[in-house]
PyMOL Python script that loads the backbone (N, CA, C, O; Angstrom):
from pymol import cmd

cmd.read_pdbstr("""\
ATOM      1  N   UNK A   1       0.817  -1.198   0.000  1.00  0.00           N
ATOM      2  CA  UNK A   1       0.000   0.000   0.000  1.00  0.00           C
ATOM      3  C   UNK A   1       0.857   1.258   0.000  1.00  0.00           C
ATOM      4  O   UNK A   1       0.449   2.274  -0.562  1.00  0.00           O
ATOM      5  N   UNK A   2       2.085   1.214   0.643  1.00  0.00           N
ATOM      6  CA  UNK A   2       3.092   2.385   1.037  1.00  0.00           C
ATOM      7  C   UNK A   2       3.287   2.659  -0.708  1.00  0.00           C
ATOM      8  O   UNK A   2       3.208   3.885  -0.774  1.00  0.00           O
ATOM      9  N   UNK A   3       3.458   2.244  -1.853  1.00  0.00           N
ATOM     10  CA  UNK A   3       4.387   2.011  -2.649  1.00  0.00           C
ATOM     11  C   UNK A   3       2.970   2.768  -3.613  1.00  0.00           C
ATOM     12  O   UNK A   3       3.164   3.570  -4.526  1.00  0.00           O
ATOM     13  N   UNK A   4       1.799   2.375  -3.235  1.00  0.00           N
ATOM     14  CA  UNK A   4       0.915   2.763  -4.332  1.00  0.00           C
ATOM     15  C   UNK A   4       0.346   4.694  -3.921  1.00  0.00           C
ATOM     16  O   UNK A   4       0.057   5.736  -4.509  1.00  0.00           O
ATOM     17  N   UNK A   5       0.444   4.276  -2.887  1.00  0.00           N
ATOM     18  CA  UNK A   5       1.018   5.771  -2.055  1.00  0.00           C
ATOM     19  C   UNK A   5       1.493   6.464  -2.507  1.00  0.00           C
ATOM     20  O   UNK A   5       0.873   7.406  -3.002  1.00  0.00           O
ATOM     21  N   UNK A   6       2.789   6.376  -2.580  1.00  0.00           N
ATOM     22  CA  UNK A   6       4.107   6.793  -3.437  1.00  0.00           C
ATOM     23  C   UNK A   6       3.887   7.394  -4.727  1.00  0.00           C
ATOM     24  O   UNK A   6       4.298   8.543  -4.891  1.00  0.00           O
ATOM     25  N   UNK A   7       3.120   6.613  -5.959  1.00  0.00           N
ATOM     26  CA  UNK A   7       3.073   6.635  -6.800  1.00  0.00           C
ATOM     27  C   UNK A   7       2.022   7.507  -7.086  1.00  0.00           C
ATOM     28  O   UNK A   7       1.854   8.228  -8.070  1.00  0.00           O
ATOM     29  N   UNK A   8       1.051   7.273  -5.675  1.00  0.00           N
ATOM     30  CA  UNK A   8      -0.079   9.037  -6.479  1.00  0.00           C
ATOM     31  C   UNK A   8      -0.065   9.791  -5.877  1.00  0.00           C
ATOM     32  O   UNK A   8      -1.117  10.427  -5.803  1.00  0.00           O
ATOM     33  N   UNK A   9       1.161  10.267  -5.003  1.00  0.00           N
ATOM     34  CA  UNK A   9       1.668  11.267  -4.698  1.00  0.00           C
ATOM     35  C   UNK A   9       2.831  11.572  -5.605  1.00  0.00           C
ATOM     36  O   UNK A   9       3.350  12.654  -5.333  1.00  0.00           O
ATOM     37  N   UNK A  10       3.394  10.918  -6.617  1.00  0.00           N
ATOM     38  CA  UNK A  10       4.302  11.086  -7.343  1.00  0.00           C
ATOM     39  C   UNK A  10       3.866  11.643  -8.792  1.00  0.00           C
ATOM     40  O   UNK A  10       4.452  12.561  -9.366  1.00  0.00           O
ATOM     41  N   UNK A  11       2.827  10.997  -9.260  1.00  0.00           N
ATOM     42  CA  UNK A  11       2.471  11.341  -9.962  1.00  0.00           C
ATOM     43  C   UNK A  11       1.242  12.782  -9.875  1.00  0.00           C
ATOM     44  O   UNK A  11       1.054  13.526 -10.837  1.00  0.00           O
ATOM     45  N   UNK A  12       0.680  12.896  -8.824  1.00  0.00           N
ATOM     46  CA  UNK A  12       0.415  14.443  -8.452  1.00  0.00           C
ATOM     47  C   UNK A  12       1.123  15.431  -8.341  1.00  0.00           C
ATOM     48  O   UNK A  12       0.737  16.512  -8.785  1.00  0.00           O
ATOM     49  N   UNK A  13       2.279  15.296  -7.745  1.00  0.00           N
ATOM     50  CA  UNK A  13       3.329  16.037  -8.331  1.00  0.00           C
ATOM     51  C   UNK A  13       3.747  16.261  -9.324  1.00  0.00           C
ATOM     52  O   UNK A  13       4.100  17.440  -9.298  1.00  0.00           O
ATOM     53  N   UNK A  14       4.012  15.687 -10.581  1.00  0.00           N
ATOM     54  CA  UNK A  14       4.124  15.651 -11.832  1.00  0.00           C
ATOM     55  C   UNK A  14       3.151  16.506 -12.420  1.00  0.00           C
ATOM     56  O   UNK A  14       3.448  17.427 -13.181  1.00  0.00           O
ATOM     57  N   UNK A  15       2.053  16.228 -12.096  1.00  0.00           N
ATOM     58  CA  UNK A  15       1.009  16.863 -12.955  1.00  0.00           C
ATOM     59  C   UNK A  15       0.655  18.161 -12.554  1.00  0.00           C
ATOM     60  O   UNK A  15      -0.074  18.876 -13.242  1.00  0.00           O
ATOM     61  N   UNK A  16       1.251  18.586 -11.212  1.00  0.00           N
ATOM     62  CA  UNK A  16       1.311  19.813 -10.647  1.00  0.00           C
ATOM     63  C   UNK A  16       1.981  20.740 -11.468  1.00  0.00           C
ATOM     64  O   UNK A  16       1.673  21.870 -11.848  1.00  0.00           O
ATOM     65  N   UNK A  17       3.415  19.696 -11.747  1.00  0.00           N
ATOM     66  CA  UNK A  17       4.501  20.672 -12.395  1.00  0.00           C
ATOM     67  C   UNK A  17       3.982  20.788 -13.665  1.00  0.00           C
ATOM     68  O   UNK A  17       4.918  21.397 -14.182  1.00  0.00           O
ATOM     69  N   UNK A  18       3.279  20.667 -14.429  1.00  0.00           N
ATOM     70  CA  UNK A  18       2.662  20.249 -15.321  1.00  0.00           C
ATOM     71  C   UNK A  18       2.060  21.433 -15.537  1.00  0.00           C
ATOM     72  O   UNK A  18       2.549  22.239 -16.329  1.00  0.00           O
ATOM     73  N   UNK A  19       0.876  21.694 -14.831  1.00  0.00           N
ATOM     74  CA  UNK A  19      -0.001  23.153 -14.717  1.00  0.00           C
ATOM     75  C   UNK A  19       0.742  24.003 -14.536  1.00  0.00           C
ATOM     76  O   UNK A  19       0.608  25.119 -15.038  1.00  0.00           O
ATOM     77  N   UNK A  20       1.849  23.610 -13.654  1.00  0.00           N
ATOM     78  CA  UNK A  20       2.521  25.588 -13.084  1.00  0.00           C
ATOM     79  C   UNK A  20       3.264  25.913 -14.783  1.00  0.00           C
ATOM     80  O   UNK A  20       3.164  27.002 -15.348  1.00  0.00           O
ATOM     81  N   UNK A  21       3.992  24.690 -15.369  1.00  0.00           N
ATOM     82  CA  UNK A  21       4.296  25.126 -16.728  1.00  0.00           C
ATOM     83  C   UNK A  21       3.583  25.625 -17.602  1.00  0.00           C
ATOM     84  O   UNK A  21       4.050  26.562 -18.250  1.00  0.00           O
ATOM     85  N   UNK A  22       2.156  25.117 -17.895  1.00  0.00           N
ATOM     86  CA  UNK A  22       1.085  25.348 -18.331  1.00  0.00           C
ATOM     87  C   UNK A  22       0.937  27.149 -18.532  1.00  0.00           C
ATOM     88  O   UNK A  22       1.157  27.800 -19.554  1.00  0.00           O
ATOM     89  N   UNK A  23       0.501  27.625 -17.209  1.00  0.00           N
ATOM     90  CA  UNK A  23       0.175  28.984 -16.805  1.00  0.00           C
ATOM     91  C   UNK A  23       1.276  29.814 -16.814  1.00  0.00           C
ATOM     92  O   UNK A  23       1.137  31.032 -16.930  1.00  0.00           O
ATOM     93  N   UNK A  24       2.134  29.395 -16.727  1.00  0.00           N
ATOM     94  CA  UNK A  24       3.886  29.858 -16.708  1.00  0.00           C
ATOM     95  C   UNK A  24       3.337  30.472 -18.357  1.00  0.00           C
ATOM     96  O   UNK A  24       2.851  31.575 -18.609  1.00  0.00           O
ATOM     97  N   UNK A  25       3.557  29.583 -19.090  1.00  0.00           N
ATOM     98  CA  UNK A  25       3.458  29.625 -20.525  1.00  0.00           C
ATOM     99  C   UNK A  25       2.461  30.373 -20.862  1.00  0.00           C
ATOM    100  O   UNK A  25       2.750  31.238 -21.688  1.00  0.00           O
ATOM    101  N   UNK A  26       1.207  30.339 -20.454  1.00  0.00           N
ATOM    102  CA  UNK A  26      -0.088  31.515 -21.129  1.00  0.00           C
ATOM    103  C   UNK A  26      -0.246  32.396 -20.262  1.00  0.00           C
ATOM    104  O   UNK A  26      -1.354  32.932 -20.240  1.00  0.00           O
ATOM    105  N   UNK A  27       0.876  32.881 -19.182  1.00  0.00           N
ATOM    106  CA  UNK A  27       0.976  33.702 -18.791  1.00  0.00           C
ATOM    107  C   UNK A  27       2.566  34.651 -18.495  1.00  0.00           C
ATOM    108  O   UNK A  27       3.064  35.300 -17.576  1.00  0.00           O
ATOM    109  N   UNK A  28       2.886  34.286 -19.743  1.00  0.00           N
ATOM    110  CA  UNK A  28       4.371  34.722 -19.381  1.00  0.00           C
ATOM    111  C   UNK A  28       4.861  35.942 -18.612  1.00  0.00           C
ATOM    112  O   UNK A  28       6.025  36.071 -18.233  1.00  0.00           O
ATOM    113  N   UNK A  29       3.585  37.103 -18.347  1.00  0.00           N
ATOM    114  CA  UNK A  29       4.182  38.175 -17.580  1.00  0.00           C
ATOM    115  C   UNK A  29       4.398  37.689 -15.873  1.00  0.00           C
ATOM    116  O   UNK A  29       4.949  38.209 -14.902  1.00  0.00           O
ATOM    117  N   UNK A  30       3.820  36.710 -16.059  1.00  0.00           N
ATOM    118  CA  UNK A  30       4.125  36.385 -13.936  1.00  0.00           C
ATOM    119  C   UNK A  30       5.593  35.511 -14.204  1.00  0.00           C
ATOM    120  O   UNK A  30       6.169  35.025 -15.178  1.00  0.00           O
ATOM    121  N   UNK A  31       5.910  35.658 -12.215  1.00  0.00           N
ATOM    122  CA  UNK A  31       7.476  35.128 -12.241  1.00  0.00           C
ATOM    123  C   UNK A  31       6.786  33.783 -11.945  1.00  0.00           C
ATOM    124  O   UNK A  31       5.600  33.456 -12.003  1.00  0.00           O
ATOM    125  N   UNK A  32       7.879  33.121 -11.615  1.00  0.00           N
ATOM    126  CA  UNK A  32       8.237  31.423 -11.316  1.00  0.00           C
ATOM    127  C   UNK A  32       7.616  31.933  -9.803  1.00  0.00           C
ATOM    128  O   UNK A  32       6.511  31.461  -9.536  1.00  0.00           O
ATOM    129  N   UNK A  33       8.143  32.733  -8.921  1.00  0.00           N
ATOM    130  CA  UNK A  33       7.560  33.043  -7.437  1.00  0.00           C
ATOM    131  C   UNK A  33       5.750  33.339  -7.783  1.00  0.00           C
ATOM    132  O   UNK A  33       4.904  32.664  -7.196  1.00  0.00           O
ATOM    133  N   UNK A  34       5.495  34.049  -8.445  1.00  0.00           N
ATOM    134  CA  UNK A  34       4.111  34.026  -8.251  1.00  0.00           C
ATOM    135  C   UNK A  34       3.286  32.999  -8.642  1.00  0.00           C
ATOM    136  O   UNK A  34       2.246  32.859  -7.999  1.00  0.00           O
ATOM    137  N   UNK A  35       3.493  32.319  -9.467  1.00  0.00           N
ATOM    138  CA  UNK A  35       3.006  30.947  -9.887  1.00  0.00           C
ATOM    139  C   UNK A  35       3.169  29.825  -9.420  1.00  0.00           C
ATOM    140  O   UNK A  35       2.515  28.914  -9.928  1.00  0.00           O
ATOM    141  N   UNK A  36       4.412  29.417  -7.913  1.00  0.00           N
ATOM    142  CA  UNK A  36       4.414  28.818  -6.924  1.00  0.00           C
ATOM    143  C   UNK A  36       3.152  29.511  -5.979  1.00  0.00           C
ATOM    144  O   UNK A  36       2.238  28.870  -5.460  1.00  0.00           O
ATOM    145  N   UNK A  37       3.316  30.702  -5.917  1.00  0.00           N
ATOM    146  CA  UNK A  37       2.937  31.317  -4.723  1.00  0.00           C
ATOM    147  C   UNK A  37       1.164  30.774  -5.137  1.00  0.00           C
ATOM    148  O   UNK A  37       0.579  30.058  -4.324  1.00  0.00           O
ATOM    149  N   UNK A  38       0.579  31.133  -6.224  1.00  0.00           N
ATOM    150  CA  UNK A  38      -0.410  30.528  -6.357  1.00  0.00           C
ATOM    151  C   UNK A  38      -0.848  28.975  -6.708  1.00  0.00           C
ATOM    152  O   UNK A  38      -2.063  28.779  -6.740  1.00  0.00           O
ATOM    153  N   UNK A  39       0.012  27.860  -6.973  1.00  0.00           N
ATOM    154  CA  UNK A  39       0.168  26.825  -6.743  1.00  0.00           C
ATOM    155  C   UNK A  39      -0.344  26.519  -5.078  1.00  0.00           C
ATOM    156  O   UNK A  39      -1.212  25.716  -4.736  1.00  0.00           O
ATOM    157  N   UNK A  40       0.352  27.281  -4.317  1.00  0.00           N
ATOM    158  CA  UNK A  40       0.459  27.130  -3.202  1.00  0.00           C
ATOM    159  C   UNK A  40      -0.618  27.281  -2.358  1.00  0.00           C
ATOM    160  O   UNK A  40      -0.926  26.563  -1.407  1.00  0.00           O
ATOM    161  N   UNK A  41      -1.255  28.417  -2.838  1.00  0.00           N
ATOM    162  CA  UNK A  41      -2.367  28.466  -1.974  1.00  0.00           C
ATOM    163  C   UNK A  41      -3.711  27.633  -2.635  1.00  0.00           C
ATOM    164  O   UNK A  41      -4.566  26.974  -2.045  1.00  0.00           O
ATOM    165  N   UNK A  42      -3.577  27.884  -3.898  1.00  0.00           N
ATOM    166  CA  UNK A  42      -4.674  26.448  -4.474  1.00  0.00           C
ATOM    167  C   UNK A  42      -4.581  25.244  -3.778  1.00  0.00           C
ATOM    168  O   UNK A  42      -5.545  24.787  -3.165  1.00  0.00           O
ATOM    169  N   UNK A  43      -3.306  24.601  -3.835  1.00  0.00           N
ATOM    170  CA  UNK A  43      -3.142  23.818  -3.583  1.00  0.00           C
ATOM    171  C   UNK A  43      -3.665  23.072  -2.262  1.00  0.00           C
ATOM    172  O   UNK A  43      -4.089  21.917  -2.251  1.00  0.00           O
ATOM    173  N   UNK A  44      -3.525  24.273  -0.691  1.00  0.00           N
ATOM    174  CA  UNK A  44      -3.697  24.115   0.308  1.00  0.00           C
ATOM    175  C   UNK A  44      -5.027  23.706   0.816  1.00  0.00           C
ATOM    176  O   UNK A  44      -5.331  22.848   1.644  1.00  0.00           O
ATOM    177  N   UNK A  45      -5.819  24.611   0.048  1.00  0.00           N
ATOM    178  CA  UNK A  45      -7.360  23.923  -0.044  1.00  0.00           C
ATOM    179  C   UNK A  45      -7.987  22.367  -0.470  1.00  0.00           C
ATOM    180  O   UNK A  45      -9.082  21.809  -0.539  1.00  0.00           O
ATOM    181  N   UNK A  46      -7.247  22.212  -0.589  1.00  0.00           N
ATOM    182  CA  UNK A  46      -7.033  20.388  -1.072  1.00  0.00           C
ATOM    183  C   UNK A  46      -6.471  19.789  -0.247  1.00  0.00           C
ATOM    184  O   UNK A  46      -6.514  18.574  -0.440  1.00  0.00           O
ATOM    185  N   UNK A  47      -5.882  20.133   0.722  1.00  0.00           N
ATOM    186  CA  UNK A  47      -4.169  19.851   1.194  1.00  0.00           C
ATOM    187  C   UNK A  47      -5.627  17.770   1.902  1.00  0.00           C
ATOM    188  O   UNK A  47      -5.413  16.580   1.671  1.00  0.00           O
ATOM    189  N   UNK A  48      -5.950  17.955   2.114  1.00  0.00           N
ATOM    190  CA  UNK A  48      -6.655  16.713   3.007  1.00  0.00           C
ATOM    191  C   UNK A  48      -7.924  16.193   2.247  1.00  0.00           C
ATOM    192  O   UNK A  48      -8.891  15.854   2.929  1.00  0.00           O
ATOM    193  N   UNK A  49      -7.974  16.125   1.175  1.00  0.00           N
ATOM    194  CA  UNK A  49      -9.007  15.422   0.018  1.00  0.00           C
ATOM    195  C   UNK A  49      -8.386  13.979  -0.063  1.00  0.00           C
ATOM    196  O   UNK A  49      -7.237  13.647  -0.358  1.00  0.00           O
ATOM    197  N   UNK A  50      -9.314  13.330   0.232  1.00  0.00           N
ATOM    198  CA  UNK A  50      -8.952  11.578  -0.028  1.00  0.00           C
ATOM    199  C   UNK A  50      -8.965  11.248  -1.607  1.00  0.00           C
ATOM    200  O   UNK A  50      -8.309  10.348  -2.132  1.00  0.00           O
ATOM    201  N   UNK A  51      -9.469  11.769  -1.991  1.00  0.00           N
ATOM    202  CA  UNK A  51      -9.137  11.514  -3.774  1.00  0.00           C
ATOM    203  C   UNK A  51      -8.953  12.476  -4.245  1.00  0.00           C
ATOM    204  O   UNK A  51      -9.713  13.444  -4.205  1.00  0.00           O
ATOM    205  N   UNK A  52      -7.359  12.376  -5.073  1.00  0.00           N
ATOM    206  CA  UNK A  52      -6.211  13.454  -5.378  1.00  0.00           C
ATOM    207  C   UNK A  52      -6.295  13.386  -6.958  1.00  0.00           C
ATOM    208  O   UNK A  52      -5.813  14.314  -7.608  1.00  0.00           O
ATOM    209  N   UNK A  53      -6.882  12.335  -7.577  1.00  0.00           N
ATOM    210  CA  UNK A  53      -6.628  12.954  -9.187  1.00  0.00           C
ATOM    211  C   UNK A  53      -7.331  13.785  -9.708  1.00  0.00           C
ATOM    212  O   UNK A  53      -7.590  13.656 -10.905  1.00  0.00           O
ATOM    213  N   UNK A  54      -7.644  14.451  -9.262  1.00  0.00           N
ATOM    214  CA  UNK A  54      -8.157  15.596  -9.916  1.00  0.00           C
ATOM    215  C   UNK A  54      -7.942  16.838  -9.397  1.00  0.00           C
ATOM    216  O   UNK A  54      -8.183  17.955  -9.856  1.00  0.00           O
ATOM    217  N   UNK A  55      -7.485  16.503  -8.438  1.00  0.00           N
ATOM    218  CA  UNK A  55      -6.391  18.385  -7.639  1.00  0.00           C
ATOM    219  C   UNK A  55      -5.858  19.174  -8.966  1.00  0.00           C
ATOM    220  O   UNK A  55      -6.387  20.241  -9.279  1.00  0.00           O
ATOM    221  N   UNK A  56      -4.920  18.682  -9.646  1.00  0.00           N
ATOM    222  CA  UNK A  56      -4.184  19.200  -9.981  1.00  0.00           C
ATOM    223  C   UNK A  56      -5.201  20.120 -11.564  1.00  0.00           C
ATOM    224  O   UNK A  56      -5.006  21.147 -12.214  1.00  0.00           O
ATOM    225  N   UNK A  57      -6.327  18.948 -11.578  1.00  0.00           N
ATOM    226  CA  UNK A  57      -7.042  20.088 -12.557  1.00  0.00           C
ATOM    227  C   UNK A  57      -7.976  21.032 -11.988  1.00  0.00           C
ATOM    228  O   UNK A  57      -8.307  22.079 -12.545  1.00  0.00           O
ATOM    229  N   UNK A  58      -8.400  20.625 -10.840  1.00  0.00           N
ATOM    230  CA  UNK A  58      -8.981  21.595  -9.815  1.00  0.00           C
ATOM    231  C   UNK A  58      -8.009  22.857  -9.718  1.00  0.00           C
ATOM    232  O   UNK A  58      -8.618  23.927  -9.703  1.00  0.00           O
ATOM    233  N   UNK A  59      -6.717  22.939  -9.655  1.00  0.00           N
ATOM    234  CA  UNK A  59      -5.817  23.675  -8.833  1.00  0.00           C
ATOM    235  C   UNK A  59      -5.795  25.053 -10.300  1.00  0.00           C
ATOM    236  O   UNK A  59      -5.748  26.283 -10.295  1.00  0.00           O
ATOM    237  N   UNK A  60      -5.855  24.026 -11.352  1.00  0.00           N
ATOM    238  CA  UNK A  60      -5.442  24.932 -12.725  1.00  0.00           C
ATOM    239  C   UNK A  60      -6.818  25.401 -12.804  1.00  0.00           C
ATOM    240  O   UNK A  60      -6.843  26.451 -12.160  1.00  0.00           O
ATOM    241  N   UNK A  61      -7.660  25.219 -13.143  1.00  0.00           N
ATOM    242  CA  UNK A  61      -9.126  25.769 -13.189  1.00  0.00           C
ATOM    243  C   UNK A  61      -9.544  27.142 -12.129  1.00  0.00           C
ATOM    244  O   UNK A  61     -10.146  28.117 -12.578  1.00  0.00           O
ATOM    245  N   UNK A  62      -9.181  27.049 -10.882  1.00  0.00           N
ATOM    246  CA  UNK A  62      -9.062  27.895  -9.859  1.00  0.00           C
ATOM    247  C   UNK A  62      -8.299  29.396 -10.092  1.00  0.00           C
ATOM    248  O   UNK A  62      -8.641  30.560  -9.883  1.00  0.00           O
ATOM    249  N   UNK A  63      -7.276  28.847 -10.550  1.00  0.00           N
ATOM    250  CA  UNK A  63      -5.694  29.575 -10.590  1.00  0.00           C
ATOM    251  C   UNK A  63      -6.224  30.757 -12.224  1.00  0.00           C
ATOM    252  O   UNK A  63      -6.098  31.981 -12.267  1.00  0.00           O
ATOM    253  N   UNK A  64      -6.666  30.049 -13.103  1.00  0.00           N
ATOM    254  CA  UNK A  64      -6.829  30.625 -14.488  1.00  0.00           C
ATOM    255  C   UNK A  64      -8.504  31.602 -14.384  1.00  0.00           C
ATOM    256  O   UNK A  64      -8.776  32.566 -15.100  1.00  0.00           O
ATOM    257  N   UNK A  65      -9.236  31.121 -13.514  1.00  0.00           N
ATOM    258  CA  UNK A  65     -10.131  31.668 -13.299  1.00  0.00           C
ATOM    259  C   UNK A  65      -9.962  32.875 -12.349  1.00  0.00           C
ATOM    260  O   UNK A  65     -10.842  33.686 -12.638  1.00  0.00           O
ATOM    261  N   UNK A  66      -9.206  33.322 -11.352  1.00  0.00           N
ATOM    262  CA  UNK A  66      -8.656  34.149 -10.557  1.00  0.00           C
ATOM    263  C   UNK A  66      -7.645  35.218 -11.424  1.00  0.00           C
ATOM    264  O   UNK A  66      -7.668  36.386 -11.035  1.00  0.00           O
ATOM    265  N   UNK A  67      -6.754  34.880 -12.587  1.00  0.00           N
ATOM    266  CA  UNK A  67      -6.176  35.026 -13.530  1.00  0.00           C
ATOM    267  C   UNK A  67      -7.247  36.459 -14.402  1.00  0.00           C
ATOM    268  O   UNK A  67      -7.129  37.651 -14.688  1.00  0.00           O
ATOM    269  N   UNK A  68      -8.401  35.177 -14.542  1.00  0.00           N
ATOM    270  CA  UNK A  68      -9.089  35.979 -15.927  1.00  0.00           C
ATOM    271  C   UNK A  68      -9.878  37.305 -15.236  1.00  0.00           C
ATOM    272  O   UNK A  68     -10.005  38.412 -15.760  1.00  0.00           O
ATOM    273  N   UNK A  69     -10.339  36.905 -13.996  1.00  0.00           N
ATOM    274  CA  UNK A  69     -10.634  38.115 -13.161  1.00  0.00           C
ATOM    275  C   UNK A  69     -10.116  39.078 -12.967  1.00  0.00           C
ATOM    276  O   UNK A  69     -10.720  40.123 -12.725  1.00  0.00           O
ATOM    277  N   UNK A  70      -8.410  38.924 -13.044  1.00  0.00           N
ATOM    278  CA  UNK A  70      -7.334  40.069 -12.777  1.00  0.00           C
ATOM    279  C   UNK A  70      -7.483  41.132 -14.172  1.00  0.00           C
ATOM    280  O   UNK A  70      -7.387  42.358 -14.231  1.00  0.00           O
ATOM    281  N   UNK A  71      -7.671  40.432 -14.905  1.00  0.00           N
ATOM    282  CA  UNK A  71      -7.778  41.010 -16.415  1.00  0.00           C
ATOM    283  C   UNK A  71      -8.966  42.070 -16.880  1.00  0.00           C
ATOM    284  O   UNK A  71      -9.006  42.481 -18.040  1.00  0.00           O
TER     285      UNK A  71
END
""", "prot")
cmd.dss("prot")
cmd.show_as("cartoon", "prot")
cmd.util.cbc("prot")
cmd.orient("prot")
């Protein structure tokens, strides 16, 4: 069980880095710090959800919608 663990926490990570590149990219005027920084707090709102595959499109959906508001 430890090992399958591992693996979707590993692969949530991945797909994290995934989005921050994502928004990095269709948003090239923000830094690498602000796009952690909002990673971060998306993220936290999740921080204790028993089913994680879909954080990471939750996290981008959140993040781009807060985005389009700034605009």
């Amino acid at each position: 069980m430890g090992s399958k663990k591992a693996n979707a926490a590993a692969k949530e990570a991945a797909a994290l880095k995934e989005v921050a590149s994502a928004i990095k990219r269709d948003y090239p005027h923000l830094t690498d710090d602000e796009v952690k920084a909002m990673m971060k707090r998306a993220h936290e709102d999740f921080y204790n959800r028993p089913i994680r595959e879909f954080i990471p499109l939750f996290i981008e959906r959140r993040i781009r919608a807060q985005l389009a508001e700034d605009q």
